[in-house]
N, C-alpha and C positions, 0 to 999 in steps of 0.2 A: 732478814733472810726470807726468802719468798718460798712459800708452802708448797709441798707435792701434789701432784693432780690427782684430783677424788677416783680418777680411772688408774691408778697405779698399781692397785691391787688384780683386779682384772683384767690388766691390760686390754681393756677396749676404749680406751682414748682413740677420738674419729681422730683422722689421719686425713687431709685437704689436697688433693692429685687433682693436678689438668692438665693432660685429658684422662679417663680413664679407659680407655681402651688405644690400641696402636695400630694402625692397617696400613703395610708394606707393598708397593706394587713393583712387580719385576721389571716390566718397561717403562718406568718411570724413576731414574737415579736419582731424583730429588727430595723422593720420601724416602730413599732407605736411610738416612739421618730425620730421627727427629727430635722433639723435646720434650719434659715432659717439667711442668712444673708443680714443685710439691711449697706447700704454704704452711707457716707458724703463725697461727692467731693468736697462740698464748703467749703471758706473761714471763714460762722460763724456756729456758732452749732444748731445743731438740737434737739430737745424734741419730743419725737416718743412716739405714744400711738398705745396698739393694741386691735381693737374688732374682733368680729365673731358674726355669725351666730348663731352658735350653741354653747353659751360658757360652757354651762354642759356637752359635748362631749370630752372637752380640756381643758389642763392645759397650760399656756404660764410662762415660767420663764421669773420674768423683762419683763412684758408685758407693762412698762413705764419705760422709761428712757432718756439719755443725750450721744448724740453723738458727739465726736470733731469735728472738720474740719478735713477735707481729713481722717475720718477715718471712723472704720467699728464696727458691735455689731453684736452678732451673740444671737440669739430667739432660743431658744427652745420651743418645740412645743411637745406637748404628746397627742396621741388619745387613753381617758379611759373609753370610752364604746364601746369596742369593742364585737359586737353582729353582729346576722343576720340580725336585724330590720333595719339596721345603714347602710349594705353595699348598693355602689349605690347612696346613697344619697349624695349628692352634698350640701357641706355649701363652705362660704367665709369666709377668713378674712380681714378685711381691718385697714391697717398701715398709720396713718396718723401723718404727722408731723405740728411742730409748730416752729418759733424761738425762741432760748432760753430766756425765761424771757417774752414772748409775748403769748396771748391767741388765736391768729388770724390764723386760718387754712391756710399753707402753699402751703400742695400736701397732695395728700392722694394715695395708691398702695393697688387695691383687690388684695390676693389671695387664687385660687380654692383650696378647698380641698375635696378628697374623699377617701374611703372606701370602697377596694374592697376584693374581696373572698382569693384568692391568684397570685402565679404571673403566668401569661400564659408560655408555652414556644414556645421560636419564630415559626410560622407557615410560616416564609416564605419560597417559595421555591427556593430549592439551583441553583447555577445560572448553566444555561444550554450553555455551550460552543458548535459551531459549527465549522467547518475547512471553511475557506475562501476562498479553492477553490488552487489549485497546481500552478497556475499560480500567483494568488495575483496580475492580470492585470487590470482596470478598465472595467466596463460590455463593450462590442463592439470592446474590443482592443484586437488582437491577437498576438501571439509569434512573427509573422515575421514582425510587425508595432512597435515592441519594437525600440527604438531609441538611439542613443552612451548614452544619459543622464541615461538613466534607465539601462543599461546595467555597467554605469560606479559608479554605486551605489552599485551594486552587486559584485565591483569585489574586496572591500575593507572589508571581512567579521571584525567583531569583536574577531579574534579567538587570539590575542596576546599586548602587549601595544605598543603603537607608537615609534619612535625613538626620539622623542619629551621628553617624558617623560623618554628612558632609559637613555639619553643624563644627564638630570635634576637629577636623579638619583645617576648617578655616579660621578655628579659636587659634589652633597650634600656630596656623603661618602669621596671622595678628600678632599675637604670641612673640614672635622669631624679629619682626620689622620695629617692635617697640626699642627703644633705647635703654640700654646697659647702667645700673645704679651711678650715680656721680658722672655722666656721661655732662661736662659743664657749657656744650651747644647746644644739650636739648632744651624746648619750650613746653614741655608736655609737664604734668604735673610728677610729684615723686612717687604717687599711689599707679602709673602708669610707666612707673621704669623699673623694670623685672632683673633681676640677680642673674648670674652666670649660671648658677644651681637650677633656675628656675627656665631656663633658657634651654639646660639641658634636658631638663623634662618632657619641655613641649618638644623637642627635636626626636628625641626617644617616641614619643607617643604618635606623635606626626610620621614617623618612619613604620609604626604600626597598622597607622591606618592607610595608610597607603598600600601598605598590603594587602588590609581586607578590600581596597577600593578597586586592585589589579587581579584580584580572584575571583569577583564577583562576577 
């Protein structure tokens, strides 16, 4: 029989809501439904009840029901009075749960809901780049206090892929042209015929560096 939760006495077992806040827009009928999902990590179940503030404002589907362990239930939520009077105003809902079969308040989750006009569009402003200055030196440092380390940073630009990688490259496509284990036309020796397993590797890895070879 699996044991009651150490938050049973004080019903403050966390309670897992997403999202926790709900925002309505009047000229937009696509948010006045949404959803809201509530989550069971634990090991026994959950009996969830939901109220509101304003519950002549809102419809809740399965505004009471039974959550497994480690699982999730997804609330629907309808705002249908949708008016002027309404926008603005600020109601909650609060999701409280119980253990299954038990009357005794667990955890309980408010969340905000409101009603607004419609949706803003972004005011913010766009982001202002400035040039850092032709040297890119730290303030007080001049050309001729540059030192071998700073000079030896600059002389390695990014303009091709390393020999690192073209080395890695052509091992891979070598790699790919050799002949298949028990392959009984090859003349190559058997230390020279590479497994399917082995085949896949170099393809995997050849497929990576060709990436770093096309972002360089």
């Amino acid at each position: 029989m699996q044991s009651s939760p150490s938050h049973q006495s004080d019903g403050k077992l966390p309670v897992f809501v997403f999202p926790t806040s709900l925002i309505f827009y009047s000229e937009d009928s696509s948010t006045h439904k949404q959803v809201v999902t509530l989550y069971n990590p634990y090991e026994f179940p959950l009996k969830f009840k939901v109220l509101s503030t304003a519950p002549r404002r809102y419809t809740v589907v399965d505004s009471e029901g039974t959550i497994r362990p480690r699982c999730c239930v997804d609330i629907v939520v309808r705002h249908i009075d949708i008016c002027v009077n309404n926008e603005g105003v600020k109601d909650k809902f609060r999701i409280q749960v119980t253990e299954h079969g038990q009357k005794k308040l667990l955890g309980k989750k408010d969340i905000d809901s409101m009603l607004l006009p419609k949706r803003e569009s972004s005011t913010q402003p766009s982001d202002n780049f400035q040039s850092l200055g032709g040297s890119g030196l730290p303030p007080g440092e001049s050309a001729q206090n540059v030192t071998p380390q700073h000079t030896a940073r600059s002389r390695n630009p990014g303009g091709g892929p390393g020999l690192i990688v073209i080395f890695t490259a052509v091992s891979c496509i070598i790699a790919l042209m050799l002949p298949i284990q028990g392959d009984s036309e090859s003349r190559l020796p058997d230390y020279l015929q590479l497994s399917v397993h082995q085949k896949l590797i170099a393809a995997y890895i050849l497929g990576l560096v060709t990436m770093v070879i096309l972002h360089v």
